[in-house]
N, C-alpha and C positions, 0 to 999 in steps of 0.2 A: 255279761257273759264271762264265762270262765277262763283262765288265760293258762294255757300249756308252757312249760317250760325247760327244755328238751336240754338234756346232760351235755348232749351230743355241741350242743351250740352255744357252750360256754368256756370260758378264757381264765386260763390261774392269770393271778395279779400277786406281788409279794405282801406281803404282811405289813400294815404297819411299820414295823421295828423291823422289818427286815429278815426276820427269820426263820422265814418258813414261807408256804404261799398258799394262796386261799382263791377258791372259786365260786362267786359273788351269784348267787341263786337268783334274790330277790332282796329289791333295798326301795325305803320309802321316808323322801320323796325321790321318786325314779332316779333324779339327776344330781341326788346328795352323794357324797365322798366320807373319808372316813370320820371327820370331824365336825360334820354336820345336818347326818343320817337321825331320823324318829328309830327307825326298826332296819336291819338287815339280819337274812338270812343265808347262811356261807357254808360250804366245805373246807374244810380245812386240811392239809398234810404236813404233819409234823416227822420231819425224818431224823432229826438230831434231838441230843438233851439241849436244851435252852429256857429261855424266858418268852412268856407270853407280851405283846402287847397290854398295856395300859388304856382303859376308855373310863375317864370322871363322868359321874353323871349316869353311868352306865349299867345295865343289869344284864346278866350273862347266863346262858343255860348252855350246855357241851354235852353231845350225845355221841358215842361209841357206834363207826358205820363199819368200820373194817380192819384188821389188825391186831396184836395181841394186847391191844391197850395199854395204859401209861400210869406210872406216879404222880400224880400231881402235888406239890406244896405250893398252900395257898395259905397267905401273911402264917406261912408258917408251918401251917400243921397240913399232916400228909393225908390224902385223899386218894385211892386205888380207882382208874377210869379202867375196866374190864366189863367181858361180855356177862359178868355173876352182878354186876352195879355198873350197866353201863350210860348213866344221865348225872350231872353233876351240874348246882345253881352258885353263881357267886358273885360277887359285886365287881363288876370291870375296873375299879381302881385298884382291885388287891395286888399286891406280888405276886406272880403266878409263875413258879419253873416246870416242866415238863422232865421226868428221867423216863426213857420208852424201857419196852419190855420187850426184849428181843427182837424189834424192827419198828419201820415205819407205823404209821397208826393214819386215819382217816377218822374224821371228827364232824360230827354237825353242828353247826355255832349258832346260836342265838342271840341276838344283842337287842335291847329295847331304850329309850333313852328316858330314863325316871321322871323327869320332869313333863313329859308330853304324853307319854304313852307303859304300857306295862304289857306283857307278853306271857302266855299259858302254854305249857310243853304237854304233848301228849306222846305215849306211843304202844301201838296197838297191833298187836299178830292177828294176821287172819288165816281163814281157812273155808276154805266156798266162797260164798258171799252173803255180803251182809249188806247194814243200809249205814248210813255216815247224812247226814246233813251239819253245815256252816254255821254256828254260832256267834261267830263274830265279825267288827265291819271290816276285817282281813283276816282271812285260814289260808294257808299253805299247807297243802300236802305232799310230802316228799317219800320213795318208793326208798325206801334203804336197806329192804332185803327182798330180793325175789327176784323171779327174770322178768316178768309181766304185773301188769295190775290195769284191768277194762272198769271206767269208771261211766254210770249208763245213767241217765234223770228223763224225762219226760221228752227233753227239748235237746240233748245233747248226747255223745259219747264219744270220751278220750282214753286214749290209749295211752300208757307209761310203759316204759321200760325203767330198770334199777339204774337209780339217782335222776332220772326225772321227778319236775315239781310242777305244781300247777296249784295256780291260786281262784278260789272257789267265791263266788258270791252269796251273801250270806241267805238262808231258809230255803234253798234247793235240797230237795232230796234224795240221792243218790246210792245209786246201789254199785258196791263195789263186788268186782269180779276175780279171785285172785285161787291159784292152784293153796301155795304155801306163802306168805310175804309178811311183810314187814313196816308198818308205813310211821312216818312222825308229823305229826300234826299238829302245827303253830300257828295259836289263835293271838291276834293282835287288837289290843283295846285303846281307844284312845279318849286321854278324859274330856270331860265335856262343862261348859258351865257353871254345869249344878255343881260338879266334885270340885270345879274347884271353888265356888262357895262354901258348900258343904265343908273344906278344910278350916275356914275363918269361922262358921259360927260358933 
């Protein structure tokens, strides 16, 4: 079954480093923290210029939810997070400082932990409705623009509101309901066996 994941019924926590806070969507395994999480999925509000968090090991996707977006320098070289390129991928050990663009900013984070698992960023406007089925043995879908989003399969139908998530089981078919919206869709992979044979032959 599909598991809803309501904006409404979640808690900022501070960052890592302290500097800044972050509101923890969906993290696996459910009762991991920050230094020994496969996958988490987070909001982020950055209201000052500073430094990102550090995660070894780590691979990072950051997607633009609200705000006038941010500079990013990363080991270095500068990076523009806005609504004209708003998705950016980059190794969680990098250096990362943040300069905002005339105010706060709201960020969708992505983290996957390279050695276990690797993570696929999507993101998709809609307009009516369309059909969406799960690809992977974890999809999370997150409503990051719109006031509504009616998601309807055979055997179920949930309702979002913007910054609601809800994590999908995979080969269900789904027809999504939406006026104007906005959704991000994070597929999670995890290797198996073979792949990691497959590395040695």
């Amino acid at each position: 079954m599909s598991v809803l994941i309501p904006f409404a019924g979640l808690a900022p926590a501070p960052w890592k480093n302290g500097g800044g806070s972050t509101i923890e969507i969906a993290i696996g395994p459910p009762d991991a923290g920050f230094d020994d999480f496969d996958w988490r999925v987070s909001l982020a509000t950055i209201a000052e210029d500073g430094a990102f968090s550090q995660f070894e090991g780590v691979d990072r996707t950051l997607a633009l939810v609200d705000g006038p977006g941010m500079l990013l320098h990363i080991d270095g070289e500068p990076t523009m997070l806005t609504d004209a390129d708003p998705v950016v991928a980059f190794d969680g050990s990098s250096e990362v400082s943040a300069k905002l663009n005339r105010g706060p900013t709201t960020d969708f984070n992505v983290m996957s932990r390279s050695e276990r698992c690797y993570h696929q960023f999507g993101r998709r406007r809609l307009s009516g409705d369309s059909t969406f089925v799960a690809r992977a043995e974890i999809t999370v879908l997150f409503l990051a623009e719109g006031d509504s989003l009616q998601l309807a399969s055979d055997d179920e139908r949930i309702g979002l509101v913007r910054y609601d998530a809800v994590m999908l089981d995979p080969g269900t078919v789904w027809t999504l309901e939406a006026g104007q919206a906005t959704i991000y869709i994070v597929d999670v992979h995890y290797y198996s066996d073979d792949d990691d044979e497959a590395m040695y032959d």
